[in-house]
C-alpha positions in Angstrom: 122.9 143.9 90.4 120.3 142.3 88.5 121.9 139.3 88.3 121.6 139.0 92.5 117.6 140.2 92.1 117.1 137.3 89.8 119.4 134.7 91.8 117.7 135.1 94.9 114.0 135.1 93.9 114.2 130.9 93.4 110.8 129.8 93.9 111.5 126.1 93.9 113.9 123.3 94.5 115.0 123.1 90.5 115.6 126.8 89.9 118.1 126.8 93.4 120.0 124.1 91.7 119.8 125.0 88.2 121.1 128.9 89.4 123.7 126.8 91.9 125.2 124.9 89.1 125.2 127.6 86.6 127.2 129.9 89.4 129.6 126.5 89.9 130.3 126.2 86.5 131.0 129.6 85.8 133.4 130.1 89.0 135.2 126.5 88.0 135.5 128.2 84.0 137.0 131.8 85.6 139.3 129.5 88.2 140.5 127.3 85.7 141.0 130.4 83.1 142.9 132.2 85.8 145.6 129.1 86.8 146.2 129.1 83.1 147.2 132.6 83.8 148.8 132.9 86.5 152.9 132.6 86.0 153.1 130.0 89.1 150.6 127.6 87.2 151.2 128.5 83.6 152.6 125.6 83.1 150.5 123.1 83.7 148.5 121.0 80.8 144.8 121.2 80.4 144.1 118.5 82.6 145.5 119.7 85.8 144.5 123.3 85.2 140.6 121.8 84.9 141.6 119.9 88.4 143.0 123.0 90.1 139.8 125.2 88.7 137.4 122.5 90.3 139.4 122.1 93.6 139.2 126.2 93.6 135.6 126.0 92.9 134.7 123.6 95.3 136.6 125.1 98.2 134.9 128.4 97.5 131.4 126.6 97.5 131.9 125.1 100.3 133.6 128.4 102.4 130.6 130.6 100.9 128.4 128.0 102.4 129.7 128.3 105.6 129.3 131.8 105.8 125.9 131.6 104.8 125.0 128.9 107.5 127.2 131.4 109.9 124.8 134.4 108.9 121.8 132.7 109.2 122.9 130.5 112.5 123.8 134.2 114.3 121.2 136.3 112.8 117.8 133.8 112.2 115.0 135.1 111.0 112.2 137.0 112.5 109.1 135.5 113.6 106.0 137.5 112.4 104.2 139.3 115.0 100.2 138.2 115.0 99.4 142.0 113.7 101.6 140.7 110.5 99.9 137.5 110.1 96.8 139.6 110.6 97.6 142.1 108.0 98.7 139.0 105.6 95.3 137.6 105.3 92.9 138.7 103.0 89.9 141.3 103.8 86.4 140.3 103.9 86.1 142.5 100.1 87.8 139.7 99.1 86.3 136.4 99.8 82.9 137.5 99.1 83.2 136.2 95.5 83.7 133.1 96.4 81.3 132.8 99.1 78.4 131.8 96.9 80.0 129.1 95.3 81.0 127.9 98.8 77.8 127.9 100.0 76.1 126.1 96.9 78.6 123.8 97.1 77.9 123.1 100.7 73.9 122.6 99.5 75.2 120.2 97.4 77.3 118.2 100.1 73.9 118.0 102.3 72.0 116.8 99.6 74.3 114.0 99.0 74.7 113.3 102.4 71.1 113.0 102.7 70.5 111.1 100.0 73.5 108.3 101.3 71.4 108.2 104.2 68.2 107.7 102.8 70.0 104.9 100.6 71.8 103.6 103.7 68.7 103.6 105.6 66.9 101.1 102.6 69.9 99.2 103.0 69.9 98.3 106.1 65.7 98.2 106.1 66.3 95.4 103.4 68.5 93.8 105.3 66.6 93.3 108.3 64.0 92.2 105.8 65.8 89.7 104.6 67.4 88.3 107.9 63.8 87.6 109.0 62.9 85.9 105.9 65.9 83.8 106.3 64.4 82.6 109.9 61.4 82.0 108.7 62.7 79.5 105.9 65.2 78.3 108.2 62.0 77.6 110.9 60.3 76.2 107.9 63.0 73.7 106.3 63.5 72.3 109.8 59.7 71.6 110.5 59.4 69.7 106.9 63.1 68.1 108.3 61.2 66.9 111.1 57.9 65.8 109.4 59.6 63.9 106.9 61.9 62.3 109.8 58.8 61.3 111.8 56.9 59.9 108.8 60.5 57.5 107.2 60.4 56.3 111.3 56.7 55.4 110.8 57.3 53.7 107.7 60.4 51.9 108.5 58.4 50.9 111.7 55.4 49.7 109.2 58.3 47.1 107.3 59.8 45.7 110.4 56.0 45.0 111.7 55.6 43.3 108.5 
């Protein structure tokens, strides 16, 4: 019975196999053991007793797993009720422990989100900043674009007079 207590309490994908293939393995051992046995089969070498304890095995996996696809397909599982979901979660005894370091955590989350706005805010500050300098140099290198246009006219004007 103990053996059934500790098969069905698999708590992950790797202990299901590990307990399936343990239960194969022993099932194919006992099959093949008992066509060894059995005065129909007592004949046969070691090879075909291994073939007929695998071909035993596999046809009782697969008729075990029928049944169990059966059982569950005509009797499913019972939806909690919202008074067990309710009774499931834990009291208010027991969150208050962690309520402090929720809400200092929380302090800490608005002080950094303050302080990326603040940076965010200089950011964009400087960039505006910046953008206006650009204009102004931009204004700047076209008027000295312009002077030094006009005065090369005035000079090559001053040649061709000459």
């Amino acid at each position: 019975m103990g053996f059934i207590k500790y098969f069905t309490k698999a708590d992950n994908w790797l202990d299901v196999v590990q307990r399936w293939g343990l239960a194969a393995l022993s099932l194919w051992g006992a099959l093949t053991w008992l066509s060894t046995q059995m005065s129909r089969l007592g004949d046969l070498n070691w090879a075909d007793a291994l073939a007929a304890g695998l071909a035993g095995t596999l046809a009782t996996i697969l008729v075990v797993a029928a049944l169990l696809a059966a059982i569950r397909y005509f009797r499913p599982l019972s939806s909690p009720t919202p008074q067990q979901i309710l009774d499931s979660l834990p009291g208010d005894e027991e969150l208050q422990p962690g309520l402090g370091e929720l809400e200092a955590e929380i302090i800490a989350l608005r002080a950094s989100v303050r302080e990326i706005s603040e940076d965010r805010k200089l950011i964009i500050e400087d960039y505006q900043r910046m953008t206006g300098l650009e204009a102004r140099l931009t204004e700047r290198t076209d008027n000295v674009e312009k002077a030094a246009r006009s005065y090369s006219d005035g000079i090559v004007e001053v040649v061709k007079s000459n």
